[in-house]
N, C-alpha and C positions, 0 to 999 in steps of 0.2 A: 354228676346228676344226669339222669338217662334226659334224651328228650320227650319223653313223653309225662315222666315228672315234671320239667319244665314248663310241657302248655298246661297239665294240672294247675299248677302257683300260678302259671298267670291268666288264666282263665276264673281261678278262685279269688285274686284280688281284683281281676274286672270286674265279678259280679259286688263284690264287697265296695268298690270305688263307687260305681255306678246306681248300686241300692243305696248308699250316703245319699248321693247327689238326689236322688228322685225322693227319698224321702225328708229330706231336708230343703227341698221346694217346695211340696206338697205344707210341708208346715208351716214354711214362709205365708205361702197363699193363703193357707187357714187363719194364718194373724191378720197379714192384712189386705186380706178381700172378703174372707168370708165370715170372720170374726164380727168384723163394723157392719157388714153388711145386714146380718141377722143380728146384733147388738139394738141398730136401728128399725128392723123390724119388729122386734121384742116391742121396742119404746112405743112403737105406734097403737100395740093395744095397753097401754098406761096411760092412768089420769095423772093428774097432776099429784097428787097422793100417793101414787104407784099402784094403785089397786089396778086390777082386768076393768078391760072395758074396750067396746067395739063405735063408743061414741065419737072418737075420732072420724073413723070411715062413715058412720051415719050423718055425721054435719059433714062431710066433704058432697054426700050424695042428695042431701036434702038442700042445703042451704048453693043458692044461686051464685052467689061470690064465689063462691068454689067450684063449684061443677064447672062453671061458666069457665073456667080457667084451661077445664081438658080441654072444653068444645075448643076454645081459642087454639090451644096448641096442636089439635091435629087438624083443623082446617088451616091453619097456616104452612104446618107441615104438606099435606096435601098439593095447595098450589103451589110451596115451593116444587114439591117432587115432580107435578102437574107440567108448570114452566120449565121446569130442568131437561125435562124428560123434550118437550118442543124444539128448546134451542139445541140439545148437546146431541140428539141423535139426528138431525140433520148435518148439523157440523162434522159428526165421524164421519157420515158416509159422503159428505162432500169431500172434506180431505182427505180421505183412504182410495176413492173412486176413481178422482179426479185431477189432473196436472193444475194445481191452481199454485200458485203466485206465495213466494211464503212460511209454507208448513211449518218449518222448525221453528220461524218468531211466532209463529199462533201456536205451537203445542208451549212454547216458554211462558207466554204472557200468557196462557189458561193455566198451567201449573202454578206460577207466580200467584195467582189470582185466585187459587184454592191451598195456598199455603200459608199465605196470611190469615192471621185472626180473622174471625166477621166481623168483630166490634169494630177496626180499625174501617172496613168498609162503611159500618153503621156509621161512625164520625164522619168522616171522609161525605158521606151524600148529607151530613149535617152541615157540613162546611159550605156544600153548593146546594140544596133547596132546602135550608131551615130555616126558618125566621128573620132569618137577618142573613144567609147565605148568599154567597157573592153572585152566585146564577139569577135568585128571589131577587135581590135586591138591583141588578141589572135590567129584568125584565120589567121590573114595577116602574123605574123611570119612566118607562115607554106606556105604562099604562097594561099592563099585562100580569094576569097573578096564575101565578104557579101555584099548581096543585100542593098539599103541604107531605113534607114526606112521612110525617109523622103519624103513628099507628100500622094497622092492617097492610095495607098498601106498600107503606116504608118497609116493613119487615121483610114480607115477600119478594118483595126486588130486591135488598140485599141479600137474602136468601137465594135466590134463584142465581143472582149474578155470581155467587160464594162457591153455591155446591155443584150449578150444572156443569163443572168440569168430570166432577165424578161419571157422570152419563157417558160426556163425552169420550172420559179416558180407556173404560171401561167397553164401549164399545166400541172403538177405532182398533182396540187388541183384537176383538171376536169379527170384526168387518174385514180386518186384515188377513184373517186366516181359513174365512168360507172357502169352500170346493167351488171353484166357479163353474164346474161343470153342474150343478144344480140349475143354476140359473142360468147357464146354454142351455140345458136340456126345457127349462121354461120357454125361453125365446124359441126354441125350435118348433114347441108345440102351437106358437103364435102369440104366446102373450106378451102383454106390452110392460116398460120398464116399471110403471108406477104398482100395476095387477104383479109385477115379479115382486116388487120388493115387499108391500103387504102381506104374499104368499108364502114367499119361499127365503127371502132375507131376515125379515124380523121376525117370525117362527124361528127361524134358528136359530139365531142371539138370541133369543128368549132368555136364559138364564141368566146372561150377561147384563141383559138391559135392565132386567129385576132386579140385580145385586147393585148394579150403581142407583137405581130408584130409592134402593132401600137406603143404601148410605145417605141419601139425599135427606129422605124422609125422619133418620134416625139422627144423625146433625142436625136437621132442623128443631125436631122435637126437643133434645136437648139442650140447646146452645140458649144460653142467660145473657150475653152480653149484649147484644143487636137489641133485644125487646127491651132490656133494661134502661137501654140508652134512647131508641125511637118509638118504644110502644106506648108511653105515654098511658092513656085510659084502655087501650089496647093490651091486657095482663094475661101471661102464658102459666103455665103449671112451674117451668124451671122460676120464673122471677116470685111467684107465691110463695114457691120452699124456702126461695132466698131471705124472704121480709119476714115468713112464718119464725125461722128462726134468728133472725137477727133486729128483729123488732125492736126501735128503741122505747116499746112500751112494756119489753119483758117477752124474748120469744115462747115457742111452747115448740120446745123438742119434740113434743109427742105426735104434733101434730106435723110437723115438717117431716117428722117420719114415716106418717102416712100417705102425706100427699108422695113423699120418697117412691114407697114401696108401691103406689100407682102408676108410677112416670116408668119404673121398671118395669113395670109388668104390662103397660103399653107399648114399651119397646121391645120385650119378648115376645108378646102374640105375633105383633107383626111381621116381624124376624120368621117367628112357625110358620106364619100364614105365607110366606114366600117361600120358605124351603119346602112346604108341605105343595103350594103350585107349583111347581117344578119340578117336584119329586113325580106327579101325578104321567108325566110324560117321559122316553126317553129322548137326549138332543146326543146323537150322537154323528162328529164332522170330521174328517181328513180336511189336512190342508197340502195335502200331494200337488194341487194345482189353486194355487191362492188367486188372487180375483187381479186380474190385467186393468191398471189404469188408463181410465179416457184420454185424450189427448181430445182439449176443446178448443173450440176455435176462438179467435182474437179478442171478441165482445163478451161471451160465455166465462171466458176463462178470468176478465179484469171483473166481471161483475159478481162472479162468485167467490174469487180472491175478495172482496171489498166487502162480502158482505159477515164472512169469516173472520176478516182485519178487523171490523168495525164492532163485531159484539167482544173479541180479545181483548180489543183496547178499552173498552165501557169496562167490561171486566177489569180491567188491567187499572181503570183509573183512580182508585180510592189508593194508592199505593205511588201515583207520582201528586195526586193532590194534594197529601200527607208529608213530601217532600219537599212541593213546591212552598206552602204554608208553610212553614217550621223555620223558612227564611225572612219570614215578611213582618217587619214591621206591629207591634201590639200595643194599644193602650189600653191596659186592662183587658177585656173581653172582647176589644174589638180592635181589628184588622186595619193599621191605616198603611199611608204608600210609603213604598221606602220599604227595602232588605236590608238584614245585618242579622247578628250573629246572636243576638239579645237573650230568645227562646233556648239557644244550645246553650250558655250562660249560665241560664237560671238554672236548668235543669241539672248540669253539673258541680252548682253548688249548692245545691237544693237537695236534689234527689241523686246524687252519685251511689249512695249504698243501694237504693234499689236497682240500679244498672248491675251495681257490682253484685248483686243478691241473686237477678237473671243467672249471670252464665259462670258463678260461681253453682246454685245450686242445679241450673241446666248439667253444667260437666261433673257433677259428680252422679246425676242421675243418670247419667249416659254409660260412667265406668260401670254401674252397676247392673245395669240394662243390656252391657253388652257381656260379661261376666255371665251373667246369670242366662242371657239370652243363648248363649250357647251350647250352655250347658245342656239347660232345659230343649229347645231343639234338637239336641242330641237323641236323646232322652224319648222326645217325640215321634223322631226320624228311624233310631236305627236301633232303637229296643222296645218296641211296642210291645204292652201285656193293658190288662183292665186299669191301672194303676196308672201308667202311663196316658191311656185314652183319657180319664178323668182329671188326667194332668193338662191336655190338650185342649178341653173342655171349660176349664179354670181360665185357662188363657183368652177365651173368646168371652167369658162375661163383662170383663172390665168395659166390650163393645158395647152395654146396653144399659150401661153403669152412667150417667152424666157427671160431669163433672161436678155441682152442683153438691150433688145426692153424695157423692163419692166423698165431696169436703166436709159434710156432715158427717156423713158413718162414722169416718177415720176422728171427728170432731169426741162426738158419741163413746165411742170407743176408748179412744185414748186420754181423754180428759180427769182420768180418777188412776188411785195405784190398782196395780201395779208400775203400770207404764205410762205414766204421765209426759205425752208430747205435744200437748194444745200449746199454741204460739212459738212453737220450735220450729229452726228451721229442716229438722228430719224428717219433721211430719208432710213438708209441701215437698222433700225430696222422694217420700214414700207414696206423696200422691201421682207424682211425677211416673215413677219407677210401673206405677200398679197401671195407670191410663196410656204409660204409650209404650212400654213391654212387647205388644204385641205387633206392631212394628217391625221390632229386631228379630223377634223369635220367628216371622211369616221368612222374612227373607233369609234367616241363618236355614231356615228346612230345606226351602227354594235349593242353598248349594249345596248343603247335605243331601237332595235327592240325587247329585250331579256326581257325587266322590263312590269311587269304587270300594264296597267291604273290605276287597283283598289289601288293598293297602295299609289298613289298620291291623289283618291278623297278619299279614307278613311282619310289620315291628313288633307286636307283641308275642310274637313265633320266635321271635329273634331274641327272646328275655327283657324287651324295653317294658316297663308297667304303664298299665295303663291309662294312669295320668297324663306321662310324661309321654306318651305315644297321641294322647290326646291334643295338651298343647305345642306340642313339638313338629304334629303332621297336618290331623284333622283340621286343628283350628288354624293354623297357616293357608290350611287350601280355602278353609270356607270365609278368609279375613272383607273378600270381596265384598260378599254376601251382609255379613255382619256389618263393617262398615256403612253402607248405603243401607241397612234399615236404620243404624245408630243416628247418621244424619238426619231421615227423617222425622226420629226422634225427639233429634236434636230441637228440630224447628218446633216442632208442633211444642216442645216444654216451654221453649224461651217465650211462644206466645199463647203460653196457657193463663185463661182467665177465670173460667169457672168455677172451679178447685181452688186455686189461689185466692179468691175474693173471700172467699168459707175459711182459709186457714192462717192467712198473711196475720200476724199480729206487728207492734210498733217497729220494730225493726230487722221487719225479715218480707218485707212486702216489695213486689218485684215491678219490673217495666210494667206491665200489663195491668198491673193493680194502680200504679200512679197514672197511666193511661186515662183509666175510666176514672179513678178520684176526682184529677184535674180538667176531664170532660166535665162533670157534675156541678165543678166547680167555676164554669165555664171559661178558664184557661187554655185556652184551644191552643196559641201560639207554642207553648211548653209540651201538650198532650202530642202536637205534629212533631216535635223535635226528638221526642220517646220513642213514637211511632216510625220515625223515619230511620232510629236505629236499627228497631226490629227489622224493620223495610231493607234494609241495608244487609242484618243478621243475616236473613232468610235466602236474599238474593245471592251473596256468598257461598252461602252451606249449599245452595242445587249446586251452584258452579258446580261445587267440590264433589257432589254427589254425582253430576253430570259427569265429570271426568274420572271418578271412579267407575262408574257404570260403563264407562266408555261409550260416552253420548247417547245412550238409551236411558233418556232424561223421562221416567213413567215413576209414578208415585203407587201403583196398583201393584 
């Protein structure tokens, strides 16, 4: 065979390999993202009789119970993003600036502290200012009463303490990489540091500070756990969908569908409305000469170390609280003195299949995520057509998807034949696979953009096919890449609650779901001993991520 008949064959089985692959993902996503997702839209203009009807959306917008429910969730939202935005872009450009005292334990314990659940926070500040919390109940000796954490107030501070890492991280990347000759050329013309960085610093993180806003503002909106657990009479749009459909007076799918397809489509405008601000401008930055750190003097340098250390560790603390508790002593629902091992006990003869449920159905969403994640990055990366772009586009909605909204669709959907998978454990692996996918697939492009073409047409120049050139070369060089999204994969499934509460049936319900049960149940001692797995999960998986990454420990 000549060699030009040979790249023929293997140029013809590339495109044959590689059109499988794109259009056998594309189908996947049509089952299960966009099938439930418009399954559940259908429902929401159904009565209960199945006829049309738009009275679903007309009682969301008329009646107070409900509406009230948006207002709650984006003014909450708001001052999380509000506060986020306070703490974490001062913090970047402290630690990026500045020789303080530190950095690497305060980027770990902010990373830590936006990798765990929020729920576990939400408990964790139940434990010290709730009702009966060890802080309350310290201060009220003395004659002193502590504000209650519970509602408006409570949610936003865990909120704010959970997501303003995203700000932080987010901007510590874009603060690191300014032309410092920008801001010479300000100081030269006489302006002073506070008029430079107003000017000419944060105009040009502009984009940057927006994207970690928005992750702020879009976590917040969605996340069911924290309001479920401290909102008390304080009721958001995700905890409505939740009771709409799981009513023990009889839900009404139809209506949890609507409120659904509202919670989406407040998550998309906003999403537009920040790419559409950003797009309006262009930011464009060399970092030929990246920004020279201060060296500060003796007092400067401990006070600003301290005040860095100081909101890391508040952050940081709903995760040794969690820890500490889980050892202490309980009768019943309350805390007496004395440690043992009692809570870890229960739970392992109690609740061992939900443990084993976690990182059983964690690892197998992971094989799938990273399989598929490669693929499909491939796919993204290095054969771009219209097909593809829409392939690219599928992968960014699951971001505006709640988890919530997501356990329903998939509920909706899959609940009647053909494909019956309500109370399976495939279905919370499908939920898994569809909400943290994008993950693996961001960072597999990441070292796809890094690998040279020629290396791929020189093996299949050579007669290798292009499978076997695939997993043999490509996917060896990009394992990096893959890896270090699959871990963070990893974490965010083992403490996924949203999703899981919507699909968990009798014996497939995981850490996260016995979590919040046994909080509800006010079982605290057992709920820390769960919690402190995860706590433990999670702090493991960076290690390993850390050392994958070779200590470029960033979750962005």
């Amino acid at each position: 065979m000549t060699y030009e008949g040979t790249t023929k064959k293997s140029l013809k089985s590339r495109l044959d390999f590689w059109n499988i692959v794109k259009w056998l993902s594309i189908l996947l996503f049509f089952i299960f993202l966009i099938y439930p997702f418009f399954s559940i839209l259908y429902r929401s203009f159904l009565t209960k009789d199945g006829g049309f009807t738009l009275q679903n959306y007309v009682t969301f917008f008329t009646k107070k119970y409900y509406y009230r429910t948006l207002k709650n969730s984006l003014t909450v939202s708001l001052f999380a993003t509000l506060f986020s935005v306070i703490i974490g872009l001062p913090m970047a450009y402290i630690t990026t600036r500045y020789n303080i005292y530190g950095k690497k334990l305060i980027n770990i314990l902010i990373i830590m502290s936006l990798m765990s659940p929020p729920f576990i926070g939400a408990y964790s500040w139940i434990m010290m200012f709730g009702r009966s919390g060890f802080v309350t109940t310290l201060f009220s000796k003395i004659g002193i009463t502590v504000p209650p954490i519970y509602g408006f107030g409570g949610i936003v501070l865990v909120f704010t303490l959970k997501f303003f890492p995203y700000v932080y991280l987010y901007v510590s990347g874009a603060m690191s990489s300014i032309d410092r000759s920008l801001e010479e050329a300000a100081e030269n013309l006489g302006s002073s540091k506070l008029k430079r960085i107003w000017t000419i610093t944060i105009p040009v993180i502009m984009p940057t500070l927006t994207a970690g806003a928005i992750m702020v503002f879009m976590s917040s909106l969605a996340d069911f756990g924290t309001p479920m657990l401290i909102g008390e009479g304080y009721k958001v749009l995700p905890v409505l969908v939740y009771e709409e459909y799981m009513s023990e007076m009889g839900g009404n799918a139809n209506m949890a569908g609507a409120l659904s397809v509202i919670i989406v489509l407040c998550s998309t405008t906003v999403l537009l409305i920040q790419k559409y601000a950003v797009s309006r401008k262009n930011y464009v930055m060399t970092a030929l000469r990246p920004p020279i750190v201060e060296e500060l003097s003796l007092g400067k340098r401990i006070f600003l170390t301290a005040i860095c250390m100081f909101v890391s560790f508040v952050a940081f603390l709903p995760q040794i609280v969690v820890i500490v508790t889980s050892f202490i002593k309980t009768n019943g629902p309350i805390f007496v003195k004395g440690f043992s091992l009692e809570s870890y006990q229960k739970i392992f003869y109690k609740l061992s299949k939900n443990i084993t449920n976690t990182f059983v159905y964690s690892t197998i969403a992971i094989i799938i995520m990273v399989v598929l994640g490669m693929l499909i990055s491939y796919l993204v990366v290095k054969r771009k057509d219209k097909i593809t772009n829409f392939l690219d586009l599928l992968i960014m909605f699951p971001y505006v998807i709640p988890g919530a909204v997501l356990g329903i669709s998939l509920l909706v959907a899959f609940n009647q034949p053909p494909l019956i998978l309500s109370g399976t454990a495939s279905i919370l692996v499908i939920a898994y696979v569809v909400r943290k996918m994008p993950y693996t697939i961001r960072s597999s492009s990441a070292m796809l953009y890094q690998i040279d073409q020629s290396i791929e047409e020189a093996s299949i120049n050579l007669g290798v096919s292009p499978m076997k050139t695939f997993f043999k070369i490509t996917a060896r060089m990009m394992a990096p890449g893959v890896i270090s999204g699959a871990i963070l994969s990893w974490i965010t499934s083992i403490n996924e609650l949203s999703s899981s509460i919507m699909l968990y049936g009798g014996k497939t319900a995981t850490i996260s779901v016995a979590i919040y049960t046994e909080v509800v149940r006010a079982s605290f001692g057992t709920a820390a001993a769960l919690a402190s797995i995860l706590t433990i999960a999670t702090i493991l998986s960076l290690l390993l991520f850390s050392f994958i990454s070779k200590g470029k420990v960033s979750v962005i």
